[in-house]
Backbone as numpy.savetxt, mean C-alpha at the origin, in Angstrom:
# Nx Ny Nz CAx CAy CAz Cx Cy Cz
14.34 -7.59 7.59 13.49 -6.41 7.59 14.38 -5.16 7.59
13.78 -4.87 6.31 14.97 -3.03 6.80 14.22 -1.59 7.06
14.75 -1.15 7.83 13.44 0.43 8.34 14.67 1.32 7.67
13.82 2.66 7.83 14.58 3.57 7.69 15.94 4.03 8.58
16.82 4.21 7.66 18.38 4.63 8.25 18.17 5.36 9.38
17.32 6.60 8.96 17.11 7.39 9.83 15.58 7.99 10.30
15.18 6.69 11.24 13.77 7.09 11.39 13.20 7.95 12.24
11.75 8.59 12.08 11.22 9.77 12.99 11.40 9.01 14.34
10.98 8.39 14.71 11.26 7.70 16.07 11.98 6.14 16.21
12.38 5.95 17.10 12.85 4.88 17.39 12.22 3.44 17.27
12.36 2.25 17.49 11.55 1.31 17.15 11.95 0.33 18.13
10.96 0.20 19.23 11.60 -1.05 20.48 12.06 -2.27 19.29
13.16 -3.06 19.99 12.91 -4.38 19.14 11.46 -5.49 19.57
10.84 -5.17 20.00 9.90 -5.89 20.47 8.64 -5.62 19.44
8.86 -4.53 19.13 7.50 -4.01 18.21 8.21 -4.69 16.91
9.29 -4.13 16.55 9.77 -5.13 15.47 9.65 -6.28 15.01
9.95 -7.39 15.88 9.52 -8.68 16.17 8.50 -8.94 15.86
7.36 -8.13 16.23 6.00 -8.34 16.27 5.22 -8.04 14.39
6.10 -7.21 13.89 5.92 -6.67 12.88 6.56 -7.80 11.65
7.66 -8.22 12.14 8.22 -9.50 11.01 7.37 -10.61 11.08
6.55 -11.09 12.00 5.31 -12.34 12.62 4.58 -11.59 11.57
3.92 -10.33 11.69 2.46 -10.34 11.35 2.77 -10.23 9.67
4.20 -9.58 9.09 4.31 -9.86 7.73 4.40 -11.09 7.07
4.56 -12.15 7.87 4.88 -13.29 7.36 3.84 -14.36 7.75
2.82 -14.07 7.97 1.76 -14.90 8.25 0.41 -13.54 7.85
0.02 -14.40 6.62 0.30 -15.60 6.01 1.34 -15.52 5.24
1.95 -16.16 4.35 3.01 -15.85 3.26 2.31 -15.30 2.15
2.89 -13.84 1.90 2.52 -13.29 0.68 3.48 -13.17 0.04
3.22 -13.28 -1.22 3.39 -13.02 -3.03 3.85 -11.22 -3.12
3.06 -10.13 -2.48 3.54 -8.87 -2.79 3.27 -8.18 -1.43
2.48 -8.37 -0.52 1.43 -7.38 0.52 3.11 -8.21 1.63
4.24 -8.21 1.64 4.65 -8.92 2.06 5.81 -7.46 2.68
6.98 -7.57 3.79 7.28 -6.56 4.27 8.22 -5.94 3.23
8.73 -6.98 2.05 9.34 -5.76 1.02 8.26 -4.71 0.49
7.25 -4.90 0.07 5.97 -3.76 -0.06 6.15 -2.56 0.77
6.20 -3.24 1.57 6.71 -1.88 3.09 8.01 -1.22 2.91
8.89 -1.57 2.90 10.33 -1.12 2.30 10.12 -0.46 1.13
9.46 -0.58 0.15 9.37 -0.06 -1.33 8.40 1.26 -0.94
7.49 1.21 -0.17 6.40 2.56 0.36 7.59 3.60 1.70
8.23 2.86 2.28 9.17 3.41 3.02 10.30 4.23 2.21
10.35 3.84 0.72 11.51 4.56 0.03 10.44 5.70 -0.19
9.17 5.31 -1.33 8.62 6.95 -1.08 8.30 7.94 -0.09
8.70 7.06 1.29 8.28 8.10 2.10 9.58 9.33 2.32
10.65 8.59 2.19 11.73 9.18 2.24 12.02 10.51 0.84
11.56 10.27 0.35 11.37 11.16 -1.29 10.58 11.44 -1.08
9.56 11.90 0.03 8.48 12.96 0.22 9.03 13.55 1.16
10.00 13.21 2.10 10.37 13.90 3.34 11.85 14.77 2.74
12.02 14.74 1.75 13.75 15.17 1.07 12.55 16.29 0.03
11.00 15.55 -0.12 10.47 17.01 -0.83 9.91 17.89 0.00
8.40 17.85 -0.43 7.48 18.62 0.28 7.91 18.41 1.81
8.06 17.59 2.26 8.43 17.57 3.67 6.91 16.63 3.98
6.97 16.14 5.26 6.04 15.47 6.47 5.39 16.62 7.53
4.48 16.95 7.86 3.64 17.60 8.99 3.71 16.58 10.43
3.34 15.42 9.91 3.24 14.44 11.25 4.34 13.13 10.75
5.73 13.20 10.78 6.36 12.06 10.33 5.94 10.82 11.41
6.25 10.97 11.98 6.18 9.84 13.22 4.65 8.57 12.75
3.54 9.78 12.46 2.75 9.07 12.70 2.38 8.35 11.14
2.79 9.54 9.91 2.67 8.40 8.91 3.72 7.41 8.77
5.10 7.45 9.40 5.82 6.17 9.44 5.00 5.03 9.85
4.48 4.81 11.45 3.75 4.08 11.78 2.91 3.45 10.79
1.78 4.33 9.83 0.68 4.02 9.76 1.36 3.16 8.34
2.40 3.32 7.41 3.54 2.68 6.54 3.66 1.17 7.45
4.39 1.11 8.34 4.52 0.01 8.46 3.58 -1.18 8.91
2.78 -0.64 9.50 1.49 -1.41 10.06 0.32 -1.60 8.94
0.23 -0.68 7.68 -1.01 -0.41 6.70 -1.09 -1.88 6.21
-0.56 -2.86 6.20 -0.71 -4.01 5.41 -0.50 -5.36 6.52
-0.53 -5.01 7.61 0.09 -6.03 8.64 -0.89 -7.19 8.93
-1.74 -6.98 8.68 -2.54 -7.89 8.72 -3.54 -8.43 7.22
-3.03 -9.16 6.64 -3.61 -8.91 5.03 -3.74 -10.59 4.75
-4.93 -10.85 4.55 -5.42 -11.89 3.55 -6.39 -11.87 2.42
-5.95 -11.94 1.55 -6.66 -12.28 -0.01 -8.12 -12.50 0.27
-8.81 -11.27 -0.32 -10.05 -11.40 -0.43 -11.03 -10.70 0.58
-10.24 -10.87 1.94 -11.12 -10.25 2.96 -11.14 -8.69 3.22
-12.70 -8.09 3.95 -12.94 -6.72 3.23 -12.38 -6.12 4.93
-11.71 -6.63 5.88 -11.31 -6.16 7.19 -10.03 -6.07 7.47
-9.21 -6.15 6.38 -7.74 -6.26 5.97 -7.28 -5.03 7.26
-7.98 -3.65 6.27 -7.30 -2.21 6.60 -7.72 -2.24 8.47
-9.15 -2.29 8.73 -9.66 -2.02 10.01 -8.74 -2.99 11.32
-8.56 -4.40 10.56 -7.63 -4.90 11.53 -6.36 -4.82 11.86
-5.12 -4.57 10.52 -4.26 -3.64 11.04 -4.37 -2.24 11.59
-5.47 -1.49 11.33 -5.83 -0.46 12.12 -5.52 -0.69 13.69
-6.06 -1.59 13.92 -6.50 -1.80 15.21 -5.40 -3.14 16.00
-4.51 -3.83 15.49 -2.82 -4.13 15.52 -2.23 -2.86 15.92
-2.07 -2.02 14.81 -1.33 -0.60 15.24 -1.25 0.07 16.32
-2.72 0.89 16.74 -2.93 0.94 17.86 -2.76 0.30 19.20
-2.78 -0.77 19.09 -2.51 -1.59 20.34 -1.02 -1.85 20.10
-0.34 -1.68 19.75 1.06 -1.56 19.22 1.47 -0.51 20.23
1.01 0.37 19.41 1.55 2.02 19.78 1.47 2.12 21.60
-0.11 1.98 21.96 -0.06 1.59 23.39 1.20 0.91 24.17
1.16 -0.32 23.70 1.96 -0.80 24.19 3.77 -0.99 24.29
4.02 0.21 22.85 5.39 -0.23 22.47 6.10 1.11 22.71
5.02 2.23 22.40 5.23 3.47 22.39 4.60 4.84 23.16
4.55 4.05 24.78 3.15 4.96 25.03 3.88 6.09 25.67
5.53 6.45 25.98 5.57 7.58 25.81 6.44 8.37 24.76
5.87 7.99 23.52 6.33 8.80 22.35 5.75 9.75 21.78
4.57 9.93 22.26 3.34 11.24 21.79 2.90 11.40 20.66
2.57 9.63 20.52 2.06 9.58 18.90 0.58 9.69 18.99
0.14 10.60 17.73 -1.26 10.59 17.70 -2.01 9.14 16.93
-2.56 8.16 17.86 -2.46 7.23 17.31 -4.07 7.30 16.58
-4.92 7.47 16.78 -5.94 8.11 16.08 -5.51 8.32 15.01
-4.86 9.02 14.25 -4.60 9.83 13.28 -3.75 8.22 12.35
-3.14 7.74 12.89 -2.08 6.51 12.57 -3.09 5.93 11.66
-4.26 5.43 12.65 -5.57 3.98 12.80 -6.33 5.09 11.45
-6.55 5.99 10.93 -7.18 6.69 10.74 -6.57 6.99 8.95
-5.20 7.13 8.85 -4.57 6.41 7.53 -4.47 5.33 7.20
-4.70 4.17 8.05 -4.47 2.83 7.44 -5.86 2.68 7.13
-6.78 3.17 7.64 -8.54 2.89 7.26 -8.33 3.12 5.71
-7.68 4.39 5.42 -8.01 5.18 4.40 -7.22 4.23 3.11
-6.35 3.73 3.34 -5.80 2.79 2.37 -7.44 1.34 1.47
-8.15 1.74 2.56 -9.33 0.35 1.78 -9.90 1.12 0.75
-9.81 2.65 0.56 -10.31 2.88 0.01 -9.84 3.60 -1.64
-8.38 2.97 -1.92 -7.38 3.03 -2.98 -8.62 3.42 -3.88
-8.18 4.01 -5.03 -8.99 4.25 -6.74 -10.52 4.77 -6.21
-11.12 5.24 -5.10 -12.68 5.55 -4.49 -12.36 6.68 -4.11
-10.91 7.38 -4.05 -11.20 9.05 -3.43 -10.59 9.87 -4.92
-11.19 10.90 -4.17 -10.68 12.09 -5.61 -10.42 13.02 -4.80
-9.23 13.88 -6.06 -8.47 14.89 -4.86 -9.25 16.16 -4.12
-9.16 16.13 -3.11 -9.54 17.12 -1.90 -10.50 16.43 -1.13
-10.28 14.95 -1.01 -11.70 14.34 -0.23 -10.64 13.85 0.93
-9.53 13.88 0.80 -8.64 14.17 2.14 -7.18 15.21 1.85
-7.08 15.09 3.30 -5.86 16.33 3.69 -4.86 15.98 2.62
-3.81 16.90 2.53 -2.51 17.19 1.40 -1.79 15.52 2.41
-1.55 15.78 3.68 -0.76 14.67 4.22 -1.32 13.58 3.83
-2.41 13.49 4.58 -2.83 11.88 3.28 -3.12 11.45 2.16
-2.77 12.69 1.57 -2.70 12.35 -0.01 -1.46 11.67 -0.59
-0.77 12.66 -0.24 1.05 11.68 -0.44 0.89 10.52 0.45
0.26 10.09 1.69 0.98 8.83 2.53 0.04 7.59 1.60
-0.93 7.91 0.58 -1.92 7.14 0.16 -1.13 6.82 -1.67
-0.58 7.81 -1.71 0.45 8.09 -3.53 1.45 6.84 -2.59
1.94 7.37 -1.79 3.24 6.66 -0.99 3.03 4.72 -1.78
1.74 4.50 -1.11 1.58 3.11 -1.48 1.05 2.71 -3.03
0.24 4.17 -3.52 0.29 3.37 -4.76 1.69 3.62 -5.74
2.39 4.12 -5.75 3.53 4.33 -6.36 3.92 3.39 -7.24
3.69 1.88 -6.71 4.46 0.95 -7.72 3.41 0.95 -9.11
2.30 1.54 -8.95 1.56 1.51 -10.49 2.12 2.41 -11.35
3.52 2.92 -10.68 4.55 4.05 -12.33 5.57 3.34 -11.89
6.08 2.16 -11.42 7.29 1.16 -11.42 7.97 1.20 -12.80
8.75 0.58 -12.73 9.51 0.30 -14.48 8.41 -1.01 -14.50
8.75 -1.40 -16.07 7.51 -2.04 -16.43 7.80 -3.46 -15.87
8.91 -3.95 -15.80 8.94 -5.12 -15.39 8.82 -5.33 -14.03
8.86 -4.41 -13.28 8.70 -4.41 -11.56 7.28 -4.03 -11.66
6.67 -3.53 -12.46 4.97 -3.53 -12.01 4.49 -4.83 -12.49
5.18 -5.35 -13.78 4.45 -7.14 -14.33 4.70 -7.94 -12.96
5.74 -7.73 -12.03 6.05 -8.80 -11.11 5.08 -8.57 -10.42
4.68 -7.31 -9.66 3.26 -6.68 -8.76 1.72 -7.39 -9.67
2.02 -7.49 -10.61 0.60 -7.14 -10.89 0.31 -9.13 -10.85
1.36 -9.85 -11.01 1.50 -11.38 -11.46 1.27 -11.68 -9.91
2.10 -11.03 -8.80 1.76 -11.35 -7.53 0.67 -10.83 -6.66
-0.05 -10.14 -7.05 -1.58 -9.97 -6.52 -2.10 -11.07 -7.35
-2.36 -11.77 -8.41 -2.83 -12.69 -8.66 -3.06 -13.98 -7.74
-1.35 -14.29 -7.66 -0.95 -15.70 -7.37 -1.73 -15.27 -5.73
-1.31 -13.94 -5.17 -2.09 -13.97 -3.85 -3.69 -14.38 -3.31
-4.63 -14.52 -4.66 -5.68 -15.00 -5.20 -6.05 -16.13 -5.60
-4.92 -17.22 -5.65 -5.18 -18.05 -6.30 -6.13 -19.27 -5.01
-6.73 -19.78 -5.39 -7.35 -20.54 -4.49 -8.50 -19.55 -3.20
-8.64 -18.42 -3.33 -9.21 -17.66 -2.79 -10.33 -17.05 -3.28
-10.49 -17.13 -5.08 -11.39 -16.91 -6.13 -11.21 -17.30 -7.38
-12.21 -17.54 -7.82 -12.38 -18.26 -9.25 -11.21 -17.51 -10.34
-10.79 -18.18 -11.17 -9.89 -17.31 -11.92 -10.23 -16.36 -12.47
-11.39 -16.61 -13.01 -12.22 -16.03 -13.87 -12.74 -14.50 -12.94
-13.18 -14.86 -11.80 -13.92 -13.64 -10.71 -12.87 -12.45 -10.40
-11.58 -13.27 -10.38 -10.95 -12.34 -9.55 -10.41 -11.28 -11.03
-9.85 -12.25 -12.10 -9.61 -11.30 -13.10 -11.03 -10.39 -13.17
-12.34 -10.76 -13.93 -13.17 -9.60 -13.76 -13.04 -8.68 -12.95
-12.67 -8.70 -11.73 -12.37 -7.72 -10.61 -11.08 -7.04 -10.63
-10.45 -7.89 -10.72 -8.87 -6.60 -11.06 -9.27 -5.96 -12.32
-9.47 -6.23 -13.40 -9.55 -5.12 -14.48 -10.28 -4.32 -14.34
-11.85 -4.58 -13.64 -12.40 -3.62 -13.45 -11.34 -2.42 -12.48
-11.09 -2.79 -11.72 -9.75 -1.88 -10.61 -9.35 -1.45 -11.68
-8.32 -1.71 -12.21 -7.26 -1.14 -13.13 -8.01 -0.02 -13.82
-9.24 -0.79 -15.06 -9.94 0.13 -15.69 -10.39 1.25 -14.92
-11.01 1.16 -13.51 -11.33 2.32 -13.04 -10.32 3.84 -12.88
-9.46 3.01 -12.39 -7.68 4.04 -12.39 -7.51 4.31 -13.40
-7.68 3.88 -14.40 -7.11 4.65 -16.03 -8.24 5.92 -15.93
-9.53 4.89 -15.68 -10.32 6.26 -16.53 -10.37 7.39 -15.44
-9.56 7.50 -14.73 -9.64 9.08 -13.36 -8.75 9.73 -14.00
-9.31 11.07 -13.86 -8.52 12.24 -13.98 -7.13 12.49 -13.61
-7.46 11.78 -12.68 -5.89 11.55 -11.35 -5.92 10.36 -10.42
-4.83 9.62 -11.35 -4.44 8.54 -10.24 -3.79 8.85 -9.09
-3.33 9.71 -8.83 -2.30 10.11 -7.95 -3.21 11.38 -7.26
-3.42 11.11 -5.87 -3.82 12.69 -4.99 -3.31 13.55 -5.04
-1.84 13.55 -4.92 -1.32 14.49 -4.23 -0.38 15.28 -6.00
0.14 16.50 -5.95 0.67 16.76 -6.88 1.82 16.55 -6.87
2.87 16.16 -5.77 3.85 15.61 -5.83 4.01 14.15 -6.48
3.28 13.41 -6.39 3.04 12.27 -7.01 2.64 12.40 -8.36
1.47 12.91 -8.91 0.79 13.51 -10.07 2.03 13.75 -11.07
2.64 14.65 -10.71 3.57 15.39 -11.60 4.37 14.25 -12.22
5.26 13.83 -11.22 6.45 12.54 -11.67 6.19 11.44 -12.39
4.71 11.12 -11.57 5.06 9.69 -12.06 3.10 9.21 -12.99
2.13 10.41 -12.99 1.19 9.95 -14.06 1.35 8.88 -14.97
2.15 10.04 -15.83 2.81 9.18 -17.37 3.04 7.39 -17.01
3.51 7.30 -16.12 4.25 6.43 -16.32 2.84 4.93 -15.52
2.67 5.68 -15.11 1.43 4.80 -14.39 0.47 4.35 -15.53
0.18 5.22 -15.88 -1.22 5.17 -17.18 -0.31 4.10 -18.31
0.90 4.54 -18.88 1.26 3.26 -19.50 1.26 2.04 -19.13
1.67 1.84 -17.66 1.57 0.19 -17.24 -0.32 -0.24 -17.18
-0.48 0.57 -16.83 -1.84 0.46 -16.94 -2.83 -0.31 -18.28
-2.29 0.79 -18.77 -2.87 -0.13 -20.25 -2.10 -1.10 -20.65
-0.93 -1.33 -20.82 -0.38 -2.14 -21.28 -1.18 -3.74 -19.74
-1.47 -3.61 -18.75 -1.79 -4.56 -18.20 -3.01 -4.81 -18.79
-4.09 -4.20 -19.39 -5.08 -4.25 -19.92 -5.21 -4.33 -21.40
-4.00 -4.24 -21.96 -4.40 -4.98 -23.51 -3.55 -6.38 -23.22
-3.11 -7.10 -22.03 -2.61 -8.48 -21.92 -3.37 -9.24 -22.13
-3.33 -10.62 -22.38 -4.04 -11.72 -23.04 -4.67 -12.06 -21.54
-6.10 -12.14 -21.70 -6.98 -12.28 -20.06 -6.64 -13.47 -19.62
-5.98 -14.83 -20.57 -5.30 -15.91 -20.02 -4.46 -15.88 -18.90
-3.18 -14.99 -19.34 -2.07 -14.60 -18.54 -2.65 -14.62 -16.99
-3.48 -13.53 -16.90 -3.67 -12.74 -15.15 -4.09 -14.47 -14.88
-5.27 -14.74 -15.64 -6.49 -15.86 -14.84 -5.36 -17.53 -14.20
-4.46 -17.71 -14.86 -3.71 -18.42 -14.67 -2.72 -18.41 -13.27
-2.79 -16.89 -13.18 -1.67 -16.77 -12.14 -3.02 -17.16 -10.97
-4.04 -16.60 -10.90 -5.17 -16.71 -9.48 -5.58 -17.90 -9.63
-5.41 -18.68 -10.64 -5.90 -20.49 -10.44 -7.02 -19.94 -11.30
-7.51 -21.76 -11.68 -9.04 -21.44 -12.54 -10.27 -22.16 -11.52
């Protein structure tokens, strides 16, 4: 597990510990703690830009946003929500984290490709770009993302169901004005998103359905 070189706060090793368990059960394909490391680099390229208002607490809400994740189920976000928090209590209770605010960005992650910009703050706009970022990856690091949300599917839904459902996703993100909330995100990396995008959507519907099982 690697954190930041230089993080807003410190990290008991105990919370750590606790954080390598909950990434690795179950075993994931992408929602796995490199995901976290890859959202931890944009956080660092938002803090070298625009800067952080509350670092501390979107670090937290970064490492915990996926801590509890199984394929398919709609309580993913609310239960690492609520991991976090009892985390923070217990790991960090005198660090003066607003943990509200923590539990309160990881909610906001269930609701990827459903907000449009100004339906939250500038801060959670970047900590929400933060995670989608890998949809302007180079193209072969988004084929590996997009092949491993599959395989994370496989045996969890019909091949057939789950592809209907990711393209619809995808298709929805193309057709927005703005994939990206925040304009720090917007600016850089649009272009580059909207190409993987389509290019995942003129792929042969074989490809995806194969990786989620039939």
């Amino acid at each position: 597990m690697t954190l930041l070189v230089d993080p807003p706060l410190p990290l008991p090793s105990a919370l750590v510990a606790e954080l390598q368990a909950a990434y690795a059960t179950p075993p994931r394909a992408y929602h796995a703690f490199s995901h976290v490391e890859e959202v931890l680099r944009q956080f660092a390229l938002v803090a070298a830009g625009p800067g952080w208002r509350q670092p501390a607490e979107i670090y937290l809400a970064i490492l915990y946003h996926d801590a509890i994740y199984a394929a398919g189920r709609r309580d993913n976000e609310e239960r690492s929500a609520e991991l976090a928090l009892a985390a923070i209590g217990r790991f960090l209770p005198e660090a003066n984290v607003d943990r509200a605010r923590v539990a309160a960005l990881i909610r906001l992650t269930a609701r990827h490709g459903r907000l449009a910009v100004g339906e939250v703050d500038d801060e959670a706009a970047l900590f929400l770009d933060c995670d989608m970022a890998i949809l302007a990856a180079e193209p072969a690091v988004f084929d590996a993302y997009h092949r491993a949300i599959a395989i994370e599917y496989r045996g969890k839904l019909p091949g057939w169901l789950f592809e209907f459902n990711r393209r619809r996703f995808l298709k929805g993100l193309l057709a927005k004005e703005r994939i990206f909330l925040s304009g720090f995100f917007h600016a850089r990396l649009d272009a580059a998103a909207r190409s993987n995008l389509q290019r995942a959507l003129q792929a042969p519907r074989s490809a995806l359905r194969a990786g989620a099982g039939r």
